[in-house]
C-alpha positions as CSV (number, residue, x, y, z in Angstrom):
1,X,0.0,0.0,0.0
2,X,0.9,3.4,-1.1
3,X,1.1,5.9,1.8
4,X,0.9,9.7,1.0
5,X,0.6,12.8,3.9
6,X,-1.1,11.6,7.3
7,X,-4.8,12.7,7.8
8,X,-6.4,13.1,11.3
9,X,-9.2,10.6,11.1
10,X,-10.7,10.3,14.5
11,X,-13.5,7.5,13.3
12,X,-10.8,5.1,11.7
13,X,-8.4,5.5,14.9
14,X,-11.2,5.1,16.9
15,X,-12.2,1.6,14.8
16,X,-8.5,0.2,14.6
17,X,-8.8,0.8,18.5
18,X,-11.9,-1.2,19.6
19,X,-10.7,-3.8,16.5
20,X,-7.3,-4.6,18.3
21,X,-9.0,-4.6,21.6
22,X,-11.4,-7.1,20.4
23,X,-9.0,-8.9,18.7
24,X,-6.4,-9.2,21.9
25,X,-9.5,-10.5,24.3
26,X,-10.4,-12.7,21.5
27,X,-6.9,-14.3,21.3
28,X,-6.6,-14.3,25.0
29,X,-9.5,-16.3,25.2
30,X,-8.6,-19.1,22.9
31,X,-5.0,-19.3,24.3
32,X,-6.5,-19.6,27.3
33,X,-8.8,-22.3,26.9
34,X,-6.3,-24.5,25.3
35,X,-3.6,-23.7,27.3
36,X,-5.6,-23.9,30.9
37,X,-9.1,-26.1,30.2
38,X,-7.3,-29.0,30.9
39,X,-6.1,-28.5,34.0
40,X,-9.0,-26.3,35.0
41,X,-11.6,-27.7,33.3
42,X,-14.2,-24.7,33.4
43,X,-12.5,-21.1,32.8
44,X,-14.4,-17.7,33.6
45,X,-13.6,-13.8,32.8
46,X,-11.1,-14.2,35.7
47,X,-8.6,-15.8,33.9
48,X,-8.6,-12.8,31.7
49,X,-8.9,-9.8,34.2
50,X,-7.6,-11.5,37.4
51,X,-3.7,-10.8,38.2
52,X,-4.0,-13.2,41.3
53,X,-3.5,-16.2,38.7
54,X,0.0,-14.9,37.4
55,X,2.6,-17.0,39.6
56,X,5.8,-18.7,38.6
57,X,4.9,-21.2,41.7
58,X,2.6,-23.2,39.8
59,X,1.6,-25.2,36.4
60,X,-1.4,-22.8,36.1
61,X,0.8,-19.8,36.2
62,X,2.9,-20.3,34.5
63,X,0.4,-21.4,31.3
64,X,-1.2,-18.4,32.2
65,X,2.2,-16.3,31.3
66,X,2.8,-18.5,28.2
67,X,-0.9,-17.5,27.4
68,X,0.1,-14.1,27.8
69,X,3.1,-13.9,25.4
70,X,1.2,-16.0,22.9
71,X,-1.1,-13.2,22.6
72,X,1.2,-10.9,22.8
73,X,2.6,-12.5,19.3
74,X,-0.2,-12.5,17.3
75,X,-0.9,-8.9,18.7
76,X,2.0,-7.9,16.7
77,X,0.0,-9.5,13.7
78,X,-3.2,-7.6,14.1
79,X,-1.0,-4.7,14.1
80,X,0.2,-5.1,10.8
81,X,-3.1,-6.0,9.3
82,X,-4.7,-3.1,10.7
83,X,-2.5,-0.4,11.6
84,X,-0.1,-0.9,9.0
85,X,2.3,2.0,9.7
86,X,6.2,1.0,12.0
87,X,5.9,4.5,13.3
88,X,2.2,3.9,15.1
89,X,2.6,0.4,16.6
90,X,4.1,1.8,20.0
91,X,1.2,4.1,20.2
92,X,-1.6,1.6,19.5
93,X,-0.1,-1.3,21.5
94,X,0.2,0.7,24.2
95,X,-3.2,1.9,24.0
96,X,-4.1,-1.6,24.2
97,X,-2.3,-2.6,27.0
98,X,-3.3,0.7,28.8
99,X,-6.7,-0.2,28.5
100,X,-6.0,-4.0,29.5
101,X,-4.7,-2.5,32.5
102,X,-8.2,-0.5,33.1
103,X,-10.5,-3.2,32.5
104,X,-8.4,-5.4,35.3
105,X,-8.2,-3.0,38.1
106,X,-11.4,-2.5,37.5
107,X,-12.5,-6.0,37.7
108,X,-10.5,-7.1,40.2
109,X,-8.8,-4.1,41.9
110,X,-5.2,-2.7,41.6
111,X,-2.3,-4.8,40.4
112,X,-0.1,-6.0,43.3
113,X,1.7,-8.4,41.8
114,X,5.0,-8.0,40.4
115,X,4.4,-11.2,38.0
116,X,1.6,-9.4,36.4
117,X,3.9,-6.6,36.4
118,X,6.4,-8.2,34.4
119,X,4.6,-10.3,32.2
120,X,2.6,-7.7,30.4
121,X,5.3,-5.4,30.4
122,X,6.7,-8.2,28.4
123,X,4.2,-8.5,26.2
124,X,3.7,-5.1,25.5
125,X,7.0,-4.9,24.4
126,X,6.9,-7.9,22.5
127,X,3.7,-6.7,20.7
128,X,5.1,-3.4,19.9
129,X,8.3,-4.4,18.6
130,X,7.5,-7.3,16.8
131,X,4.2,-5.5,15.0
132,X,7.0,-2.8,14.5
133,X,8.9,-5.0,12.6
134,X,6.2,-6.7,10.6
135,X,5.1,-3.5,9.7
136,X,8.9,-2.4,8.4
137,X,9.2,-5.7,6.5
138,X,5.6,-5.2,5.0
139,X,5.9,-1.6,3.7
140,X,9.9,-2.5,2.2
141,X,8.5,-5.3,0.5
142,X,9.2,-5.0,-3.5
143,X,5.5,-3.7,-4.9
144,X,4.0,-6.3,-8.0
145,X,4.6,-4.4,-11.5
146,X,1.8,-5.6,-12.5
147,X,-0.3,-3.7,-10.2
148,X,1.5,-0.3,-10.7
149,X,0.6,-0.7,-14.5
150,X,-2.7,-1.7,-14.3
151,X,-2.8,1.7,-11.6
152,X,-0.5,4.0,-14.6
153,X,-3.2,2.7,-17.2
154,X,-5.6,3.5,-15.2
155,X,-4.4,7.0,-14.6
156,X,-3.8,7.5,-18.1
157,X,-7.1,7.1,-19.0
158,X,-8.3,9.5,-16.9
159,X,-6.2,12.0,-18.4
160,X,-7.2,11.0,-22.3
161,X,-11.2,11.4,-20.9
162,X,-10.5,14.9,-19.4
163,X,-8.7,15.6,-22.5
164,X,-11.5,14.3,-25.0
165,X,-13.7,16.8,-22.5
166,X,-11.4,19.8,-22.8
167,X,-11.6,19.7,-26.5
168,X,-15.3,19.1,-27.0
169,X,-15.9,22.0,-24.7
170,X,-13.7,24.7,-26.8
171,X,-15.8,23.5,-30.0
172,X,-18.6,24.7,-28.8
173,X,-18.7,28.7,-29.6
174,X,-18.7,30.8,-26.2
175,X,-20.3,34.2,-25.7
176,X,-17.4,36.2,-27.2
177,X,-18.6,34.5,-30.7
178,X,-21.8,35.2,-30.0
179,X,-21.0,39.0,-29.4
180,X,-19.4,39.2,-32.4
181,X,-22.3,38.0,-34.0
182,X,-24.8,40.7,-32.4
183,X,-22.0,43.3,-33.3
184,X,-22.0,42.8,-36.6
185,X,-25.8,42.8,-36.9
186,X,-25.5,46.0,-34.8
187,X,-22.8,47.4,-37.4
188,X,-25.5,46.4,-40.5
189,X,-28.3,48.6,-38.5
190,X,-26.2,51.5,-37.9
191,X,-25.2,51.4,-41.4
192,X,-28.8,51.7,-42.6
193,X,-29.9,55.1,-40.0
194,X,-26.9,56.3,-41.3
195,X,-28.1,56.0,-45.1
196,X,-31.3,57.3,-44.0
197,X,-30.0,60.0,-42.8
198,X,-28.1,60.7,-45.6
199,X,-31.0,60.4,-47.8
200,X,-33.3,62.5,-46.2
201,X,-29.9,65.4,-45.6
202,X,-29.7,64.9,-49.5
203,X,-33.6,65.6,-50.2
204,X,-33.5,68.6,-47.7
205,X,-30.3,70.2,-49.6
206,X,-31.7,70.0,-53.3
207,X,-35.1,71.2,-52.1
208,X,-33.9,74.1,-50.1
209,X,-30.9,76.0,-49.8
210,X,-28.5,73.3,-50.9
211,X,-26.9,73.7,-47.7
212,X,-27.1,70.1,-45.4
213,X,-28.4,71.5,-41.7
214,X,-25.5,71.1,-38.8
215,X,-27.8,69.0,-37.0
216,X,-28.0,66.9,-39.8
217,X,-24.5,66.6,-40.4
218,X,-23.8,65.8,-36.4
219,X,-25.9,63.4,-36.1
220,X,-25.0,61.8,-39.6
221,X,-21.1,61.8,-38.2
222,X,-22.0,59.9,-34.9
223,X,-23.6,57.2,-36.5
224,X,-21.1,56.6,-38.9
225,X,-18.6,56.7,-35.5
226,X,-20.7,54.2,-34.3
227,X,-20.9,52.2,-37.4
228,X,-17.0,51.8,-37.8
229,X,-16.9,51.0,-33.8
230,X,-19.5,48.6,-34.1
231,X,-18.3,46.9,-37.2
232,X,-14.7,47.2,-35.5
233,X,-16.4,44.9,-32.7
234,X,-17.7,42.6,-34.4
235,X,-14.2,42.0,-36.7
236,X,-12.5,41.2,-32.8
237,X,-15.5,39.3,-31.8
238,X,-14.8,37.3,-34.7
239,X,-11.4,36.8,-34.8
């Protein structure tokens, strides 16, 4: 797996959590029962949560420690399947154990026993360090060309739609065209009012003094200002 920049993702911490907790009770549980049911016969949560079992006196304490590291072990497996990352194991298997320690001295008081002590100071370290290096082995480990192509063809599709999009979009004329259009259009009906005007100026001179009014003149000149402005507009809005 392909790692880019860290994201704070309280729900997935949150989930790898209460998975590795399950997990570790889970595997607790079956070590246990093979471990202890035959000398036991019947367990109960005690043999989880109850330090008073932890001795190096006995047969059953010392399966109890052995059930301890063996959990401890595959620990370091979950933490590799679901962490994933060298640099979090310390922080997630000590999370664990932390809350290990909770649910005991809540079941069956505080810790006094330096056998307890020891063993899951043990384990913690052997969960830790192991997952640490199960996850170093996991993310050095050489990646499958054959996945990275299928991932670079993939990609390069991608870029062959977006370009297929990029050209159907500048086919399609934008408002500037459009402008252009109207402008020249605009250019054609200022051309006419000026002929108009024209006309009627020219009717007016031969009928009259022969002289073209000034107001006819000024006004004549700003619509042919406008014409060459408009049809000016409508060459850019073309080009």
């Amino acid at each position: 797996m392909i790692y880019g920049s860290a994201a704070w993702d309280p729900i997935l911490i949150i989930s790898q959590i209460a998975s590795l907790q399950c997990l570790f009770y889970l595997t607790m549980g079956i070590f246990n029962a093979m471990f202890l049911s035959p000398f036991l016969g019947q367990l109960s949560v005690l043999n989880i949560f109850g330090w008073q079992l932890f001795s190096i006196g006995n047969i059953h304490g010392w399966l109890t420690i052995a059930s301890n590291l063996a959990t401890a072990c595959l620990g370091a497996v979950y933490l590799m399947w679901i962490v994933e990352r060298a640099k979090k194991c310390l922080d997630f298997g000590s999370t664990t154990y932390l809350i290990h320690f909770t649910c005991c001295w809540a079941y069956s008081g505080f810790p006094a026993n330096l056998i307890w002590w020891g063993t899951n100071a043990a384990s913690f370290l052997i969960m830790a360090l192991f997952g640490e290096w199960l996850c170093v082995r996991r993310e050095l480990a050489e990646i499958p060309l054959s996945a990275m192509r299928g991932r670079v063809d993939a990609m390069r599709g991608g870029d062959v739609e977006s370009g297929n999009l990029a050209s159907a979009n500048n086919g399609v004329p934008n408002g500037g065209g459009g402008s252009g259009v109207v402008g020249s259009g605009t250019g054609i009906r200022g051309s006419g009012i000026a002929t108009s005007v024209i006309g009627r100026g020219s009717v007016e001179m031969s009928g009259s003094s022969g002289v073209m009014p000034r107001s006819v003149t000024s006004v004549t000149t700003r619509l042919l200002g406008s014409d060459v402005i408009a049809t000016n507009r409508s060459g850019s809005g073309a080009t």
